[in-house]
ChimeraX commands (.cxc) that place a marker at each C-alpha (Angstrom):
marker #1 position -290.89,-137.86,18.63 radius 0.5
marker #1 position -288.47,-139.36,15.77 radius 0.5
marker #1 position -286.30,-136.49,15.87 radius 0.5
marker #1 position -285.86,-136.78,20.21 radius 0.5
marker #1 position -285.24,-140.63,19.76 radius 0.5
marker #1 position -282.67,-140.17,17.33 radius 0.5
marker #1 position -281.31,-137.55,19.81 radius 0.5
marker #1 position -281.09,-139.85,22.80 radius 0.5
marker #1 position -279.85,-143.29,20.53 radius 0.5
marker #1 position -276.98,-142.01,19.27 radius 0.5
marker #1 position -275.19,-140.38,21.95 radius 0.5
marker #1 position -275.70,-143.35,24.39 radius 0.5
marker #1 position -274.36,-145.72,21.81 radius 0.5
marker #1 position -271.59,-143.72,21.44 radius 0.5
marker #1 position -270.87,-143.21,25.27 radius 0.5
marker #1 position -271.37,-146.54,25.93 radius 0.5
marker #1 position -268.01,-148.72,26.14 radius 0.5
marker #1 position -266.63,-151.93,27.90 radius 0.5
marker #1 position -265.08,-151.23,31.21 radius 0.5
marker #1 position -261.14,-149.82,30.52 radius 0.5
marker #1 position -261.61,-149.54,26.71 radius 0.5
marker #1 position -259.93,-146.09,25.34 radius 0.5
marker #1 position -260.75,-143.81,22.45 radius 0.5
marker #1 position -258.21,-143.72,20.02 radius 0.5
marker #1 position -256.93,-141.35,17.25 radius 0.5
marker #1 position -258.73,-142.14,14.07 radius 0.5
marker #1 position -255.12,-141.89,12.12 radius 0.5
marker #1 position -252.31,-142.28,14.62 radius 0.5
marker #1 position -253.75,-144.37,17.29 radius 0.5
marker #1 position -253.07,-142.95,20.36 radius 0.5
marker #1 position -255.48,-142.94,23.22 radius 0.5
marker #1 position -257.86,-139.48,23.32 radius 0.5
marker #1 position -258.57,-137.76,26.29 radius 0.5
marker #1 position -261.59,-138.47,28.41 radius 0.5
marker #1 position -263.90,-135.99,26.73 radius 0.5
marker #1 position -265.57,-134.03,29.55 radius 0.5
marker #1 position -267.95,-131.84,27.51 radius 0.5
marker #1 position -271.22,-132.54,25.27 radius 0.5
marker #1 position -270.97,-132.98,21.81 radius 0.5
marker #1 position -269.69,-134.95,19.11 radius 0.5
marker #1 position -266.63,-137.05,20.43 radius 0.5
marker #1 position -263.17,-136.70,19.09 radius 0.5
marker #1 position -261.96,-138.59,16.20 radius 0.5
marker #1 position -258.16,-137.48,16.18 radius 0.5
marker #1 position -256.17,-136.01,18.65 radius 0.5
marker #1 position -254.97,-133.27,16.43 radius 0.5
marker #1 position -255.45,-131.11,12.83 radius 0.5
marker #1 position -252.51,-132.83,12.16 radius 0.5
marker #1 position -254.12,-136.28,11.88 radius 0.5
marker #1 position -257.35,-135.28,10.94 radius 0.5
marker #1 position -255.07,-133.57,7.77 radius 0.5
marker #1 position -253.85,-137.03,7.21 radius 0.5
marker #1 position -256.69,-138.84,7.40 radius 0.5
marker #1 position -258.77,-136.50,4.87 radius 0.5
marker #1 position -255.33,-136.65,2.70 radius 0.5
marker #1 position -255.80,-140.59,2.99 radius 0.5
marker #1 position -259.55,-140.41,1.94 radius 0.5
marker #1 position -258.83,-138.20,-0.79 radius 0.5
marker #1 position -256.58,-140.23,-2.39 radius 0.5
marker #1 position -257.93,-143.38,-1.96 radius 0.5
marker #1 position -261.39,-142.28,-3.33 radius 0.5
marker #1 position -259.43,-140.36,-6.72 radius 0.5
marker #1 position -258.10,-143.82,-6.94 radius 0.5
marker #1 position -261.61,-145.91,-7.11 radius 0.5
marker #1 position -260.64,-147.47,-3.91 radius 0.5
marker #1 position -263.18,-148.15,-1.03 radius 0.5
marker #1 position -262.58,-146.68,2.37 radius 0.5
marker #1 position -261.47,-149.65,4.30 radius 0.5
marker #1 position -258.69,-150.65,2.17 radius 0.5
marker #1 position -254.79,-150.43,3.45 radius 0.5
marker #1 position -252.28,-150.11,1.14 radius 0.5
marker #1 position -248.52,-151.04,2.34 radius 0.5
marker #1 position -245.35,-151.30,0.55 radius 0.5
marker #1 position -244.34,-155.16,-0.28 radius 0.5
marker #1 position -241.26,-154.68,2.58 radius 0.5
marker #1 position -243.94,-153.73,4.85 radius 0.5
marker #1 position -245.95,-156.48,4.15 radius 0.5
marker #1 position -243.31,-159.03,4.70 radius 0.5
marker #1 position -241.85,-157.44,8.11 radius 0.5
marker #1 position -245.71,-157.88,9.13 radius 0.5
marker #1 position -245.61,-161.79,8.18 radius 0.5
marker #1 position -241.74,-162.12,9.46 radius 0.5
marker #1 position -243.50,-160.87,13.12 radius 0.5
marker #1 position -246.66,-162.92,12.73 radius 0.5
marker #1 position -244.49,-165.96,11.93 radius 0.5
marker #1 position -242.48,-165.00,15.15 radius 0.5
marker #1 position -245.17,-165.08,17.22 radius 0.5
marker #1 position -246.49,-168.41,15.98 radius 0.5
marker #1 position -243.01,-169.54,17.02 radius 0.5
marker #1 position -243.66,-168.38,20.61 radius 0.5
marker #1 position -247.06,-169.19,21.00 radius 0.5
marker #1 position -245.91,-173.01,19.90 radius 0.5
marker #1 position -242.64,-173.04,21.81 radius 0.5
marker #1 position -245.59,-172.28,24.60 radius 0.5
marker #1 position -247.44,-175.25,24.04 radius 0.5
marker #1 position -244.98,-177.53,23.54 radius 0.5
marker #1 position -243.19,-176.58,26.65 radius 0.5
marker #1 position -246.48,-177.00,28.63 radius 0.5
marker #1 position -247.09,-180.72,27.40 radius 0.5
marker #1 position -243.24,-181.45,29.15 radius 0.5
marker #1 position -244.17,-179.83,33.10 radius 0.5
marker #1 position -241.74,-177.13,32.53 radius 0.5
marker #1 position -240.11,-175.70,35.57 radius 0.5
marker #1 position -241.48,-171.83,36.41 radius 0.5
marker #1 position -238.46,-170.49,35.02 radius 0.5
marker #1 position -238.68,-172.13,31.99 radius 0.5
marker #1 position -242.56,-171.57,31.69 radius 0.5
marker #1 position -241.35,-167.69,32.77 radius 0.5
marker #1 position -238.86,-167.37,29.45 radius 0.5
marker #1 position -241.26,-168.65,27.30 radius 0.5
marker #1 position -244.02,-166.54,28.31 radius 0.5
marker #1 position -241.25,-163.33,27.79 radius 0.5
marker #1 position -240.41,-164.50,24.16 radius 0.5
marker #1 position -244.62,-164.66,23.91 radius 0.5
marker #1 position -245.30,-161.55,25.22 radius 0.5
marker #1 position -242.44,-159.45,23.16 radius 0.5
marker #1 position -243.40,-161.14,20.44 radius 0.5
marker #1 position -246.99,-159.79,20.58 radius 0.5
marker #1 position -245.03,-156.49,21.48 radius 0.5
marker #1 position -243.55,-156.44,18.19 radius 0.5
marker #1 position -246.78,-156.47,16.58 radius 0.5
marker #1 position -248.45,-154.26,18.45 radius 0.5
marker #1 position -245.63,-151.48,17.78 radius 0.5
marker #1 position -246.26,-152.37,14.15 radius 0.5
marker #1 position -249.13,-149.91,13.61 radius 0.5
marker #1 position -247.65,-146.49,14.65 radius 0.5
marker #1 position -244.29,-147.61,12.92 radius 0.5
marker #1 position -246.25,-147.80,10.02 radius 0.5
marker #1 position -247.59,-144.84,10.31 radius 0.5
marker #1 position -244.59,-142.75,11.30 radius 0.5
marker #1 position -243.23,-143.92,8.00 radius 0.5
marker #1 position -245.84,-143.37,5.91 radius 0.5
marker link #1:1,2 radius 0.2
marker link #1:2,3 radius 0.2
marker link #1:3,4 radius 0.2
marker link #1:4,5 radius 0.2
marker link #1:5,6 radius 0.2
marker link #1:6,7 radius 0.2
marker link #1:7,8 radius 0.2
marker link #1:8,9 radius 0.2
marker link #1:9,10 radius 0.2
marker link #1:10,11 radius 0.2
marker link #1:11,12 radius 0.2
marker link #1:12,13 radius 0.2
marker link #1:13,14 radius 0.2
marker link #1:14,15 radius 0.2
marker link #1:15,16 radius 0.2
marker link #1:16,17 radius 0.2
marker link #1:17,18 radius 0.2
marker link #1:18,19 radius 0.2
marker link #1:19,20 radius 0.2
marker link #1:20,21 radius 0.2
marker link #1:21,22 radius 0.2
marker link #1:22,23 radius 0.2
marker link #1:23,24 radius 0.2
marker link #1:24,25 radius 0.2
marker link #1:25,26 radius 0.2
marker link #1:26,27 radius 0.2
marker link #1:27,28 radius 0.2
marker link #1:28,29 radius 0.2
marker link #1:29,30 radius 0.2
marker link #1:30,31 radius 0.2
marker link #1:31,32 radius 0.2
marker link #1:32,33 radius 0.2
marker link #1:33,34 radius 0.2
marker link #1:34,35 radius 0.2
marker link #1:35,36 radius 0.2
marker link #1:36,37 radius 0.2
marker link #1:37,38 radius 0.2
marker link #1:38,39 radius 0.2
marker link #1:39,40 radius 0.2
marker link #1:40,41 radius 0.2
marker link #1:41,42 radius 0.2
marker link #1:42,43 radius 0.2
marker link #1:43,44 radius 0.2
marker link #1:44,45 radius 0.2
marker link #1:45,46 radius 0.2
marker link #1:46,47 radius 0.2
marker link #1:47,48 radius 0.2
marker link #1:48,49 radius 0.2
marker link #1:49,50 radius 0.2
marker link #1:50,51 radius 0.2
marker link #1:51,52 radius 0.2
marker link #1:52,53 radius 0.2
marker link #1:53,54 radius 0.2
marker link #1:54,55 radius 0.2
marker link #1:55,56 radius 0.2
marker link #1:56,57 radius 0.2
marker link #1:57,58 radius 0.2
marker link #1:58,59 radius 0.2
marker link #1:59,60 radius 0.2
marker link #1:60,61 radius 0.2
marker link #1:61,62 radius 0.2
marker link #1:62,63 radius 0.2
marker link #1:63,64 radius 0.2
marker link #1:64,65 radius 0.2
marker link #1:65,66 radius 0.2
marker link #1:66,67 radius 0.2
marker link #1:67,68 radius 0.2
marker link #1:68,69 radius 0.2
marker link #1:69,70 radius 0.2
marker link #1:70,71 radius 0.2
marker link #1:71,72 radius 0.2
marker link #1:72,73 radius 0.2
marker link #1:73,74 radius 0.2
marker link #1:74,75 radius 0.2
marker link #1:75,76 radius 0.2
marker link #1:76,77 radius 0.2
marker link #1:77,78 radius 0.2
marker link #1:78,79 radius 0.2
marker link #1:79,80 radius 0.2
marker link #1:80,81 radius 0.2
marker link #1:81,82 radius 0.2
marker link #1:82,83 radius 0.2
marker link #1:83,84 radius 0.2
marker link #1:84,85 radius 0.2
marker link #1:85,86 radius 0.2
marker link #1:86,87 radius 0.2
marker link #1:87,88 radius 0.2
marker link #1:88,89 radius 0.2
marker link #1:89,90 radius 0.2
marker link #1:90,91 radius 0.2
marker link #1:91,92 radius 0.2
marker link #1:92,93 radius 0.2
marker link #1:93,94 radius 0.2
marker link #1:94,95 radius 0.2
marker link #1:95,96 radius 0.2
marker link #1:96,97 radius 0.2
marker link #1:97,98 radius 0.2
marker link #1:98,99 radius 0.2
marker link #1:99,100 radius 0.2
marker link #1:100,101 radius 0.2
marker link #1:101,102 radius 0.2
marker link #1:102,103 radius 0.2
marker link #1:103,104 radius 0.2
marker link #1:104,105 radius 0.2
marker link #1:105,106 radius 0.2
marker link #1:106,107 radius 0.2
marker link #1:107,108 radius 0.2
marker link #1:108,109 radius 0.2
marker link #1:109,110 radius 0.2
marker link #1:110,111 radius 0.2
marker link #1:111,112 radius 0.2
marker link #1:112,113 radius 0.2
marker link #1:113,114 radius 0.2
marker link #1:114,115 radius 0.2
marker link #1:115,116 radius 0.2
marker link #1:116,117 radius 0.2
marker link #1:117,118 radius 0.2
marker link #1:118,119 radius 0.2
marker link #1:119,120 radius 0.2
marker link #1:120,121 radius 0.2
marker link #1:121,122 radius 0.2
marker link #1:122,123 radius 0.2
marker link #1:123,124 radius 0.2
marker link #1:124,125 radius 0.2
marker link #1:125,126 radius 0.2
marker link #1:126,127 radius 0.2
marker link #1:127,128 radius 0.2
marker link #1:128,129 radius 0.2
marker link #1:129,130 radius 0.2
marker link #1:130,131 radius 0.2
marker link #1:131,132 radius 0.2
view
C-alpha cells in the first residue's frame, strides 16, 4: 500500500505545473523538451551540463560549502547591482511619469527603457554561466 502511494505521489507532483511554465536545464537554463515518455524527468539538457553541474557539486562540497550557495567574482557581483540599480531607475522614471498624465508615447518610451532593463537582467544568468 505505502510503496503504490509513494508510486502515484511523486510522479503527479512532478507532472503537475502552472499553465505555460517550462522545464529548464538544471545548469544552463534553457527550456527542456516536453518529455513524452515515462520515467524520471530531465534535469539537463545534455552530459555536458550534467558534467558541470556534478563538477559544481564536487567542488563546492570539498570546500565545506552547502549546495545552494553561488559563488561570483566581485566584477560580477557589481555588473549584477549596476543592472538592478538600472532597473530601479526605470521602474521609478515609470512612476513618476504616471503621476504627470504622460502622453502614450511618452508612457510607450518609458515602458521600453523598463522592459530592456529587465532584459538585461534576465540575460544575466546564461552570461554568467558562459563565462564561468
Amino acid at each position: 500500500m505505502a510503496g503504490e502511494h509513494g508510486a502515484h505521489a511523486r510522479p503527479t507532483s512532478r507532472t503537475r505545473r502552472a499553465e505555460g511554465e517550462e522545464r529548464r536545464c538544471g545548469w544552463c537554463r534553457n527550456v527542456l523538451p516536453a518529455q513524452e515518455s515515462v520515467g524520471r524527468p530531465r534535469l539537463y539538457c545534455g552530459q555536458a551540463c550534467r558534467q558541470r553541474a556534478y563538477e559544481q557539486r564536487s567542488a563546492t562540497a570539498k570546500a565545506g560549502l552547502s549546495d545552494d550557495v553561488v559563488l561570483v567574482t566581485r566584477a560580477e557581483l557589481d555588473g549584477l547591482q549596476d543592472r538592478l540599480y538600472q532597473l530601479r531607475c526605470a521602474i521609478e522614471d515609470v512612476q513618476t511619469l504616471l503621476t504627470e498624465k504622460p502622453t502614450k508615447a511618452e508612457l510607450e518610451r518609458s515602458l521600453a527603457d523598463l522592459v530592456r532593463s529587465t532584459g538585461r537582467l534576465d540575460r544575466l544568468w546564461l552570461n554568467g554561466k558562459a563565462a564561468g
